[in-house]
C-alpha positions as CSV (number, residue, x, y, z in Angstrom):
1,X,-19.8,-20.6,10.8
2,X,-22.9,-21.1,8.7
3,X,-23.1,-20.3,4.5
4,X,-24.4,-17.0,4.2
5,X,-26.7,-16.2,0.6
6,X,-23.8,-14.8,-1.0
7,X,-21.9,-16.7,-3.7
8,X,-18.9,-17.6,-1.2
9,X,-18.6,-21.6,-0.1
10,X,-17.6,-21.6,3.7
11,X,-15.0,-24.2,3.7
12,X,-13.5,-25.7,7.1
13,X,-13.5,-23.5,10.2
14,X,-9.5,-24.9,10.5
15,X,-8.6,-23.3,6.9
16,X,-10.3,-19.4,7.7
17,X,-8.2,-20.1,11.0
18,X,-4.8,-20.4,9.4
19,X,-5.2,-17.7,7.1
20,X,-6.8,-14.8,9.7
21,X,-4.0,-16.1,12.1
22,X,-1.7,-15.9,9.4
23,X,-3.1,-12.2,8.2
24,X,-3.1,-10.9,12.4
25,X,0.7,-12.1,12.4
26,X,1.9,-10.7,9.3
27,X,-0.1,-7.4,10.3
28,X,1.6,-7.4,14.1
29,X,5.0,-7.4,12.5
30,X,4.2,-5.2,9.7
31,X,3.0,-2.8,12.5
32,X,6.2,-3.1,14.3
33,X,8.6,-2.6,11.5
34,X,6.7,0.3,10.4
35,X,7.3,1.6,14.1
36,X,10.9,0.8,14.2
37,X,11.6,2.4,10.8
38,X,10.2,5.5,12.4
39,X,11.7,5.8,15.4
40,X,15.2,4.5,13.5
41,X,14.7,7.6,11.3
42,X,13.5,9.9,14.0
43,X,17.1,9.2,16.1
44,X,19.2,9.3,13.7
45,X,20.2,12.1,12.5
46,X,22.0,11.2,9.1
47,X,18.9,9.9,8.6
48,X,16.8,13.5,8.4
49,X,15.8,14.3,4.9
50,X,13.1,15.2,2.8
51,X,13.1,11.4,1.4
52,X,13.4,9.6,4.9
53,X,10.1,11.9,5.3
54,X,8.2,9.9,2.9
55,X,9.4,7.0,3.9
56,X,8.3,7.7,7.6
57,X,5.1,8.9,6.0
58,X,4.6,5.5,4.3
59,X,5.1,3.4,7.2
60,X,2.8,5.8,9.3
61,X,0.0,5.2,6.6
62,X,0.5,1.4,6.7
63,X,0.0,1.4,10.8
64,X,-3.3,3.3,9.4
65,X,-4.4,0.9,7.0
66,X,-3.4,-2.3,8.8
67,X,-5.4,-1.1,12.0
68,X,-8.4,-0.5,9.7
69,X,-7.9,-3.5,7.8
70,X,-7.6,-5.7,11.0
71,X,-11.5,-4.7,11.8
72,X,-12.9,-5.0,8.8
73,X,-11.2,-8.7,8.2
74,X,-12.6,-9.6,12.0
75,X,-16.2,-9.4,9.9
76,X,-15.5,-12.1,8.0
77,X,-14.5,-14.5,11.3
78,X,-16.6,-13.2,14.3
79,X,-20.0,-13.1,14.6
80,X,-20.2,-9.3,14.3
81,X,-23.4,-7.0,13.7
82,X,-23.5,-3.0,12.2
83,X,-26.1,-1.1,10.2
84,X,-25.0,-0.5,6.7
85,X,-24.6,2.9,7.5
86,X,-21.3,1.9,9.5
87,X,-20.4,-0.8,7.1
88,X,-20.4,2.0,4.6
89,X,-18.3,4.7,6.9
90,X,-15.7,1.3,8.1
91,X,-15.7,0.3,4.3
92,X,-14.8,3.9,3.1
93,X,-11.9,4.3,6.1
94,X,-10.4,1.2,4.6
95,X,-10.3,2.8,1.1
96,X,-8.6,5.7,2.3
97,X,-6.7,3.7,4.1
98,X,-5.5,2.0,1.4
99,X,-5.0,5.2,-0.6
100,X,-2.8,7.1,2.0
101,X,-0.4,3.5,1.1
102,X,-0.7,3.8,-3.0
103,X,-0.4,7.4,-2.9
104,X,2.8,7.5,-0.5
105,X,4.6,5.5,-2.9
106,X,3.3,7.8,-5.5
107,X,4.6,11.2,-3.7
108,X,8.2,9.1,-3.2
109,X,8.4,9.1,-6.9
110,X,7.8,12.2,-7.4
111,X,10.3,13.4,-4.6
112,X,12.8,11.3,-6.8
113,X,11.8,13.1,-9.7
114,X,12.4,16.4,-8.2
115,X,15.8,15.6,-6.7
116,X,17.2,13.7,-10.3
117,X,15.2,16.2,-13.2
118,X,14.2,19.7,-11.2
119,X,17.3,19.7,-9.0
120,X,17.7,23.4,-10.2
121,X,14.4,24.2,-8.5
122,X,15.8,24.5,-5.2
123,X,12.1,25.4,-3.7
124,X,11.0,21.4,-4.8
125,X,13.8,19.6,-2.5
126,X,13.0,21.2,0.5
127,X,10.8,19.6,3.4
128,X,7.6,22.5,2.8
129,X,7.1,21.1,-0.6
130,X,7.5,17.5,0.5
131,X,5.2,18.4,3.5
132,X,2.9,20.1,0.6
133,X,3.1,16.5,-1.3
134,X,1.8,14.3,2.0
135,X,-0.8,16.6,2.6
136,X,-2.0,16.8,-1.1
137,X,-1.7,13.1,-1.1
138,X,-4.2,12.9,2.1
139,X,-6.6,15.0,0.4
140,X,-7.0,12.7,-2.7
141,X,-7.1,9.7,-0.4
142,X,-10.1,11.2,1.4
143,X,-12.0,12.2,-1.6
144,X,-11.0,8.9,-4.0
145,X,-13.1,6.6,-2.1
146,X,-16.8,8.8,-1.1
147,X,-18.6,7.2,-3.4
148,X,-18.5,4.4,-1.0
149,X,-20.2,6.0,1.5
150,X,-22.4,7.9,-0.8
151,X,-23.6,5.2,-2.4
152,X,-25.4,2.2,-1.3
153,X,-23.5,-0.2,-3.1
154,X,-21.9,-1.2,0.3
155,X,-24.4,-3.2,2.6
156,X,-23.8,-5.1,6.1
157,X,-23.7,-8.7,5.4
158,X,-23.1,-11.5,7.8
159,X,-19.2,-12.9,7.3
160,X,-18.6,-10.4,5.2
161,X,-16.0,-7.6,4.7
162,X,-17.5,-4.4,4.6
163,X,-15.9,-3.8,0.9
164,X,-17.4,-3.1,-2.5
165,X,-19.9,-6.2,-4.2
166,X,-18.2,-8.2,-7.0
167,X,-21.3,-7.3,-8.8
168,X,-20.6,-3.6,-8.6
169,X,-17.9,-4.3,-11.3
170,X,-17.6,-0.6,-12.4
171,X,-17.6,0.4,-8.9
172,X,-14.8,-2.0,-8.1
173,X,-13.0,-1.2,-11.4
174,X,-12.8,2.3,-10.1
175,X,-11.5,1.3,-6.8
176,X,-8.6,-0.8,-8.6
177,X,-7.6,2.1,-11.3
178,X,-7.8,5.0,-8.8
179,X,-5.7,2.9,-6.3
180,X,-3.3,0.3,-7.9
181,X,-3.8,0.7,-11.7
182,X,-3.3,4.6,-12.4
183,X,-0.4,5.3,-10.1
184,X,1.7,2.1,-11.1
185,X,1.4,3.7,-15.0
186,X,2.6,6.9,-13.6
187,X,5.2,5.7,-11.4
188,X,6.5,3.9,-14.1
189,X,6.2,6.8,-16.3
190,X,7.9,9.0,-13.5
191,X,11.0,6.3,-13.1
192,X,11.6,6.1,-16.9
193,X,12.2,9.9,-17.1
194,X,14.4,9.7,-14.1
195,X,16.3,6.9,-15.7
196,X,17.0,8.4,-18.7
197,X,17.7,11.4,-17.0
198,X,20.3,9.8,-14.9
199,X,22.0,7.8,-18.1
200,X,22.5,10.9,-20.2
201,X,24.1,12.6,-17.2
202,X,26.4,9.6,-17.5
203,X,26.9,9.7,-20.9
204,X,27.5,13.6,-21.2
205,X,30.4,13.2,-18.8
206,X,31.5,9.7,-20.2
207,X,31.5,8.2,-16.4
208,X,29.2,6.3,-14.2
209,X,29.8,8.5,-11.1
210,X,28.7,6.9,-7.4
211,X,26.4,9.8,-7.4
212,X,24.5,8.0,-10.6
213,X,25.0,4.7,-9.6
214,X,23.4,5.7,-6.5
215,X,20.4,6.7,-8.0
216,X,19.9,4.4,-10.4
217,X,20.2,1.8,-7.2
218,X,17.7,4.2,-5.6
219,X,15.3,4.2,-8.5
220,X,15.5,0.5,-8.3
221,X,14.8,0.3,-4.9
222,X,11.9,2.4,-4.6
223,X,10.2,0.8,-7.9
224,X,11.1,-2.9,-6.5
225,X,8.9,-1.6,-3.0
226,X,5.8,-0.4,-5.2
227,X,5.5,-3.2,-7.4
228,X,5.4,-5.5,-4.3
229,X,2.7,-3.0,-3.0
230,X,1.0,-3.1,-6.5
231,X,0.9,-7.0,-6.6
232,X,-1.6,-7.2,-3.5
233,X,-4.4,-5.6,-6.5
234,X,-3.6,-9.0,-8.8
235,X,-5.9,-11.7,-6.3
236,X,-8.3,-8.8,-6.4
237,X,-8.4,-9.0,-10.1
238,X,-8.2,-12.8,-10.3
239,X,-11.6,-13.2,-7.8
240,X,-13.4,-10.0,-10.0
241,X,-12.4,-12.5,-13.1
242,X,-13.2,-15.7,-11.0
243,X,-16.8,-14.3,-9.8
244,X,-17.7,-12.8,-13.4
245,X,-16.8,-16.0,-15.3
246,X,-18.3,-18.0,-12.7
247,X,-21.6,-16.3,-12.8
248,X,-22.9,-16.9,-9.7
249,X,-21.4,-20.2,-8.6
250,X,-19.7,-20.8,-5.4
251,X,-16.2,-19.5,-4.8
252,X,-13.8,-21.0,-2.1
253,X,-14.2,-18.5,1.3
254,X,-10.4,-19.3,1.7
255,X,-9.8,-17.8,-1.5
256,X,-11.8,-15.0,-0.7
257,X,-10.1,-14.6,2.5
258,X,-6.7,-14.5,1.0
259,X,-7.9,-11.7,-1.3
260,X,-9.1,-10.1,1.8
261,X,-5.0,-10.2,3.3
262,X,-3.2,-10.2,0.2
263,X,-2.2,-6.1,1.2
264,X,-1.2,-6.9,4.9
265,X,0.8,-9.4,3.0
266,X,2.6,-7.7,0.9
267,X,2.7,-4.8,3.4
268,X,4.8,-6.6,5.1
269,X,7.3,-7.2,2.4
270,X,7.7,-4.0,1.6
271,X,8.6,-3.5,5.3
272,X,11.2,-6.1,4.8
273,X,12.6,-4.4,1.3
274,X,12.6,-1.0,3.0
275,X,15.6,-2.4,6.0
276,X,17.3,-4.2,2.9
277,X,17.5,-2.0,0.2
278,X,17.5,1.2,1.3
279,X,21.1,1.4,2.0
280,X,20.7,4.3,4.8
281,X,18.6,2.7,6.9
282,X,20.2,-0.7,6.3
283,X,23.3,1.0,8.0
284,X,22.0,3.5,10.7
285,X,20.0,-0.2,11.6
286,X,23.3,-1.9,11.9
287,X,25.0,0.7,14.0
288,X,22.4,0.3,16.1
289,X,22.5,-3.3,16.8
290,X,25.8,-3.3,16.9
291,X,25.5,-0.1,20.0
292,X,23.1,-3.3,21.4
């Protein structure tokens, strides 16, 4: 693997082998939770509610973005060739990719909010509005990332991802607000309101009911999942720092490279949280195996 004119040092070959096998394993068994969790929910019928819908429609995204992610990554490591016209078109399917994941946390908080604040809105907890919420959250994904096809910030380069420049900073700001900056403030937002909501329901009646302790442990949960999502967007931030103060100097490939599978990574622990926090699934999973 030769050093390409970018700003990126090629370490050893041994060092990009560890961490795109480590990446393709951490992908393969994010990929197979996601599967299980579906098929888990789809069998089990305690298991059939407007919530378990999101969460099937998070894993289903992930199986989407880690497919996508897997060829764009094989750039970097094979000796791969495209116009920029399909680095541009493979670069913007990542994106969206990668939106459909953000934004399915983002619809699960919301679905939370409904249930906990706007319970008396019946029309909000049933499964048209939560189909309404997926396919309004597919819409945004799609049109978030065009300007990376529009544009021609995004070029074919040899042992390169087909991703946005470092020195597009605006253009990558953009990319990290609309996808990891924006929607952690309003999820946080989203699961104050539903925790005070839930405390003066405890207070009014002078109890902490199972009901309340169940969806504060809920709350919990689900904000524990998307902050181990929304870390993935800090080694992002760290190399846009690195390569700005560096200004033009070489920075490690294996660095780059772990920026590259820093989502697949954390993916994948979110997988993991989903089978041992979410209580339901943590169970149906254990009646299973227990059946086995």
């Amino acid at each position: 693997m030769s050093v390409n004119e970018t700003n990126i040092k090629f370490s050893s070959l041994t060092d990009l082998t560890i961490i795109f096998s480590l990446f393709l394993i951490c992908a393969s068994i994010s990929i197979i939770l996601s599967i299980g969790i579906i098929v888990l929910i789809i069998f089990t019928k305690t298991l059939h509610s407007p919530m378990n819908l999101l969460v099937c429609n998070t894993c289903l995204d992930t199986i989407l973005y880690i497919i996508i992610a897997i060829m764009n990554t094989s750039l970097f490591y094979f000796e791969i060739h495209m116009s920029n016209w399909w680095c541009r078109i493979q670069a913007y399917l990542y994106y969206t990719t990668l939106n459909f994941v953000a934004y399915s946390y983002f619809i699960q908080a919301l679905s939370r909010l409904f249930f906990t604040v706007f319970y008396k809105h019946r029309f909000l907890l049933n499964y048209r509005s939560h189909i309404i919420l997926i396919l309004c959250q597919t819409f945004i994904s799609f049109i978030l990332p065009l300007r990376s096809i529009i544009s021609n910030d995004i070029i074919f380069r040899p042992h390169k991802l087909c991703v946005i420049p470092m020195k597009y900073t605006l253009h990558v700001v953009y990319f990290l607000a609309s996808t990891f900056g924006i929607l952690f403030v309003l999820c946080i937002i989203i699961y104050t309101i539903i925790y005070q909501q839930v405390t003066r329901s405890a207070l009014a009646i002078r109890q902490v009911s199972h009901a309340t302790r169940r969806d504060i442990e809920l709350i919990r949960n689900i904000l524990i999942m998307f902050m181990i999502y929304s870390s993935a967007g800090i080694p992002c931030i760290i190399y846009i720092v690195m390569s700005n103060v560096n200004n033009g100097k070489t920075v490690s490939s294996v660095f780059y490279m772990f920026v590259a599978i820093a989502s697949p990574i954390s993916t994948l622990i979110e997988k993991i949280a989903v089978i041992f926090l979410n209580t339901e699934i943590k169970k149906a999973l254990k009646n299973v195996l227990k059946k086995l």
